[in-house]
N, C-alpha and C positions, 0 to 999 in steps of 0.2 A: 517589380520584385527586386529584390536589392540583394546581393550577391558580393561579396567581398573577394577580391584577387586571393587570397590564400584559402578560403574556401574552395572556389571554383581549383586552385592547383591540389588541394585534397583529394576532391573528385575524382580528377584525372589520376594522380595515384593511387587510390584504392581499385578504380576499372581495370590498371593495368595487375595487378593481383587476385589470387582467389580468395575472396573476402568471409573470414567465418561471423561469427552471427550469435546474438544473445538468445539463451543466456549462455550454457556451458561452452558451448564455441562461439562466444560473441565479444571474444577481446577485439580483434581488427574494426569492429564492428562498431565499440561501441567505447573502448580506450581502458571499459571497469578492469585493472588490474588484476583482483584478484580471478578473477575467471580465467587469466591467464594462466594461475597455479591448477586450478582447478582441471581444467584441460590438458596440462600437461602430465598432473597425476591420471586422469582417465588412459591418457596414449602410452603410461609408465615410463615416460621420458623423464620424469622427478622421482626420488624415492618419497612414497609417503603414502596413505590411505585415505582412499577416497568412500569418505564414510557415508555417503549419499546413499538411501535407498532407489530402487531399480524406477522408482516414478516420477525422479527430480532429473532422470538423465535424458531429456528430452532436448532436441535441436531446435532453432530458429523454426526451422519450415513444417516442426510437426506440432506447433500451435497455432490453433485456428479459434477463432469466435465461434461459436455454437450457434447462436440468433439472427444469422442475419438474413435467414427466408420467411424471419418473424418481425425485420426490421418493421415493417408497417402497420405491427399492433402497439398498442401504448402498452405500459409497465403493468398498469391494471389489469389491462385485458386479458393478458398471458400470464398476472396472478391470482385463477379464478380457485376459490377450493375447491377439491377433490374431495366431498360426504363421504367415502370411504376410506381413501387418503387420511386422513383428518382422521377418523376412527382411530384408525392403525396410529398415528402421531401419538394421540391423550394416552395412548397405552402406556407408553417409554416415559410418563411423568406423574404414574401414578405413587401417590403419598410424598412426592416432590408441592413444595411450596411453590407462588407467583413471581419468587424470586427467580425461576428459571423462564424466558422468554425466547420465541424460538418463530424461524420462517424456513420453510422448506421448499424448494421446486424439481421436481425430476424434469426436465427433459431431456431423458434417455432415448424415448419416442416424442418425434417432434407434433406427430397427429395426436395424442395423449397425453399433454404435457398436466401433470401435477402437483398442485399447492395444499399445504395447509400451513398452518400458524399455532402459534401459542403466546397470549398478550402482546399481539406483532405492535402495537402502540405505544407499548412503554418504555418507558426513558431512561436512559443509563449514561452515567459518565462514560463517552467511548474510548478515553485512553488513547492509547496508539494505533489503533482503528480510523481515528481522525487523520492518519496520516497521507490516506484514500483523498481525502479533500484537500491536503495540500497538491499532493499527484497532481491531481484535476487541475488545480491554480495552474499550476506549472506546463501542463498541457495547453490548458486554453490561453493561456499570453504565446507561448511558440507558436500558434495559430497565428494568431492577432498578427503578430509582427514576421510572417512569413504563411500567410494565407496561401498562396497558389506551391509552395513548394516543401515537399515534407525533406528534402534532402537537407534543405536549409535547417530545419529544423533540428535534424538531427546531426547536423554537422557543429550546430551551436552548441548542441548537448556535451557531441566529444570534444570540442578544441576552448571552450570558453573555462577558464578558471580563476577560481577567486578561493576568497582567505578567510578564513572561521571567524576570526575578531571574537567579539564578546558574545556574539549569538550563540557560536557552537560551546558555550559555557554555560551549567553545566550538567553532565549526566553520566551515572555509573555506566552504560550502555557503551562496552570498548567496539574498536570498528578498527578491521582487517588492513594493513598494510602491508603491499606485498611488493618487495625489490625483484623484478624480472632479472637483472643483471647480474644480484649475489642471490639469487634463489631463498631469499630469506623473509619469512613471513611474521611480522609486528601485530601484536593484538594489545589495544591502548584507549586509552580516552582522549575523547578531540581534544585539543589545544588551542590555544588561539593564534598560532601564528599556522595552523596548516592549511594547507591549500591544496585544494581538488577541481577536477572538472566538473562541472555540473552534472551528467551522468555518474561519476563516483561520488558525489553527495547525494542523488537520487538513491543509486543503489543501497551507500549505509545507511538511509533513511528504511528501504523498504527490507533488505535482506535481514539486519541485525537489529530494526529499530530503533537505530541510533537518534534519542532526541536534537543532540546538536545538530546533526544536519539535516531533519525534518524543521528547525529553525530559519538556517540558511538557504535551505531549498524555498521556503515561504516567503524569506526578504528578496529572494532573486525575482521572485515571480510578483511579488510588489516593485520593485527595481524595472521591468517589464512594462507593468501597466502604466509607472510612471515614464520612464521615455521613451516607450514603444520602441520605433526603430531603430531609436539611436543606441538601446542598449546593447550590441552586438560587439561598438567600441569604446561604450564605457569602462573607464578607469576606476581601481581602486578608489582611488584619490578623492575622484568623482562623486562614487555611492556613499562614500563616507561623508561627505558635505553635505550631501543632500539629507541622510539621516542627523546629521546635528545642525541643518538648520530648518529644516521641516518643522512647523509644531507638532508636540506629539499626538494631540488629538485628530490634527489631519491620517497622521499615520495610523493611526490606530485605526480609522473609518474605512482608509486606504486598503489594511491589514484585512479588517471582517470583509469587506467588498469583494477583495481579490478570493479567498477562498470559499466563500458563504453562494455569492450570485452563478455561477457555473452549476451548484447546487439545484436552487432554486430555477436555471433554465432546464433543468432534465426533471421538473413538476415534482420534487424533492421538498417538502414547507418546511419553514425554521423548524418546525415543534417534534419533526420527524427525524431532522439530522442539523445541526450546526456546530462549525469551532468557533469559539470564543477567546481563544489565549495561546499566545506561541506555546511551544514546548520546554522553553527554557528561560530562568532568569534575567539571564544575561541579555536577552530580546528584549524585554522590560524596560531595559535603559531606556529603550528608545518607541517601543510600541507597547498599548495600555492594552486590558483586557475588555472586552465588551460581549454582553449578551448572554452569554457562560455558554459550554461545552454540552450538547447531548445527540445521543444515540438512539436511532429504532429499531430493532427488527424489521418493518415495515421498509422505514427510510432506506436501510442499506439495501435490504432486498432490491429493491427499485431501482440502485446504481449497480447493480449485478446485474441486472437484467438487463437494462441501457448498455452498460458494459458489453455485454456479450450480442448487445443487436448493433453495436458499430456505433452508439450516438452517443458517445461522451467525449463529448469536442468534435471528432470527426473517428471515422472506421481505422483510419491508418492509427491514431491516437489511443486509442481503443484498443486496441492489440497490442501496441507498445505498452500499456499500462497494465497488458493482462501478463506481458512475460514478466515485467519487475514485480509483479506479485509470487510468481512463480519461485519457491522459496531454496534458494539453490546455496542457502549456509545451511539451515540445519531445520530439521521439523521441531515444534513444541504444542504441549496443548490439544488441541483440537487435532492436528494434522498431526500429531504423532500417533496415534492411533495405529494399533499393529493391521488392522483389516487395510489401510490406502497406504502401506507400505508399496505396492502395484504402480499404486494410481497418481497419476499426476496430480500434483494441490497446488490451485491458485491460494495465497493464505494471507490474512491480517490478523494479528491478535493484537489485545490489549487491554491494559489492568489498569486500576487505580484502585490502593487500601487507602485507609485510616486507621491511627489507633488510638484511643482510650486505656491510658496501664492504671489511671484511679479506678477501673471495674474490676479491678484484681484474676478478669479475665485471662484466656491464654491468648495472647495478639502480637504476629510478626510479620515479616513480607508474607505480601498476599494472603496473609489472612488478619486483615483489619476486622476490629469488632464494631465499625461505626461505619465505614461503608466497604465493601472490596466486592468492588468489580472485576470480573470479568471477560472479556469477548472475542469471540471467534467468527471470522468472514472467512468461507471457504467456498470454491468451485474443484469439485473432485470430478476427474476425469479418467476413469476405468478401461485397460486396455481394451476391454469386448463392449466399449461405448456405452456404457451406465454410466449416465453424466447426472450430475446436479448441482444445487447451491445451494447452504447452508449458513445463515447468522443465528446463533446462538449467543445471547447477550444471561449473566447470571450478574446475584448480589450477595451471593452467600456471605455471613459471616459466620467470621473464627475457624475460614477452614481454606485451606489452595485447595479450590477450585481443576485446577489445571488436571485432573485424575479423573475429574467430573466431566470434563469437555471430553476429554480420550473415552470415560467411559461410550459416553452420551456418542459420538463419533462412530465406534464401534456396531454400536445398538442400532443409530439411522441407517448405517452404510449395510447392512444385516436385511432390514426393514425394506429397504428401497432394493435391494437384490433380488428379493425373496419375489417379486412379480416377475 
């Protein structure tokens, strides 16, 4: 196990402090900045409002995995349908087209766990949904190259930093910069000469869905696969050589490998879930697209349920990946929904439109008249322990969506109460 001298003096100083914890108290924890402001408005030691509803202000130690006395059934097994379950579901979609696709699981009661679906097979551009399979990438290389020790792991998260370059170029999606020293909070678009930790490109990848750094979080975690151990001290310099003298085609294989196969070992098939293409242009330079992009209902289901039994990558991984979902900038969509106001929301959404202006149609964000996708991954967690999981994938056109998912939100959380 390979341990670097300033790591090991990290260690030692964080034991000799009491150390807070992601997400809201997980700046010492975890280095993301803005969680710093965020806690410090909770304590009112900053002026400003903390506009968080009452089910995002959860600590470190009061998330937990739901599944793991179910660890030892497969993803199947625990999603069998519920003939009445199911009933109740077709209700909430009637005179609704197949454009809306949908997977549900309560387990509230872990003796009575319930499923039903709605076209759980069908395939959608997942958008920023795909961002779930970079996570994973990123998880299973900190594995790889520190198997026996999660501390390492997560000390490479906080102390390892690198530089946006051309990958985090480019995307309207601004991302929080927050000065602890002047108390002053920047909201911007990446740049290419900024530089973060890898835990704060984590973060604006999952909290704000910032494409640039769901870009650079994917090149790190190919960065990983290629020099294993050694990348803990590679250089700038370094990963930059390697990407202009690499062929692209290597990279590119490299690229679908790294986030596609982690997939595939949690019994995930291509036709159910894969990414085919960074998020950004600017990634292009250097890495090609293969395969194309899709989403299932079915597919994600599966990594929800893994998720929550401890086996996506390993238990400790797993739980780390459930609080960065944990959506502690702001709700939208699906989780905005006034009923899980209460309720804790693990959350992904993600869109993709098109438009067409020679149909003399009405077509603007999100609502493309050629394709506009929608989707929502959500694990709602209810203070009186009404738990479930939720992918809702749609393809409306010429309309946002996003009023459809809150509605639809509203309706299931209603449905699943009412037992």
């Amino acid at each position: 196990m390979k341990k670097t001298a300033s790591y090991i003096i990290l260690l030692i100083l964080c034991s000799a402090f009491t150390v807070g914890y992601y997400p809201i108290d997980g700046y010492e924890y975890t280095g993301i900045k803005r969680l710093k402001r965020l806690e410090l408005l909770k304590k009112g030691e900053i002026k400003g409002d903390l506009t968080l509803p009452s089910g995002a202000l959860k600590t470190y130690s009061e998330i937990k995995l739901n599944l793991l006395t179910k660890s030892q059934d497969s993803a199947g097994a625990v999603m069998r349908v519920d003939s009445a379950f199911q009933k109740e579901v077709n209700g909430l979609f009637r005179g609704l087209d197949k454009s809306y696709s949908l997977t549900i699981l309560d387990i509230s009661d872990l003796s009575a766990i319930r499923y039903a679906s709605r076209n759980e097979k069908a395939g959608y551009q997942p958008g920023s949904v795909g961002k779930l399979a970079v996570l994973t990438a990123l998880f299973t290389q900190l594995h790889k190259i520190y198997p026996d020790s999660w501390e390492d792991r997560t000390a490479l998260l906080r102390n390892k930093s690198v530089k946006a370059g051309v990958w985090g170029l480019t995307d309207e999606h601004t991302i929080p910069i927050y000065n602890i020293e002047k108390n002053t909070l920047v909201k911007r678009q990446v740049i290419a000469s900024d530089v973060f930790t890898l835990y704060e490109w984590t973060d604006h990848m999952m909290s704000v869905s910032n494409n640039g750094a769901a870009s650079i979080v994917w090149r790190e975690a190919m960065l990983m696969a290629a020099f294993g151990d050694k990348y803990p001290e590679l250089t700038q310099e370094e990963a930059d050589t390697y990407f202009k003298e690499t062929p692209k085609k290597e990279l590119t294989d490299l690229g679908n490998d790294v986030v596609n196969l982690p997939l595939r070992d949690l019994g995930i098939s291509t036709d159910e879930w894969r990414l085919g293409s960074f998020f950004t242009k600017g990634a292009n330079t250097y890495v090609g697209d293969k395969g194309g992009s899709i989403g299932t209902p079915l597919g994600l289901m599966k990594f929800l349920v893994q998720l929550e039994q401890g086996k996506v990558v390993d238990e400790r991984s797993s739980l780390e990946m459930k609080r960065l979902m944990y959506m502690t900038d702001r709700r939208i969509r699906y989780a905005q929904a006034p009923a899980l106001k209460d309720a804790a929301v693990y959350f992904k959404s993600g869109s993709l439109y098109k438009c067409d202006r020679s149909k003399g149609e009405p077509c603007g964000k999100y609502m493309g008249n050629v394709q506009n996708y929608m989707n929502s991954v959500a694990i709602v967690e209810h203070p009186d322990n009404c738990t479930y999981m939720v992918v809702l994938m749609t393809n409306v056109l010429r309309k946002n969506s996003a009023s459809d998912h809150m509605y639809l939100a509203g309706n299931i959380d209603k449905l699943i109460r009412k037992k």
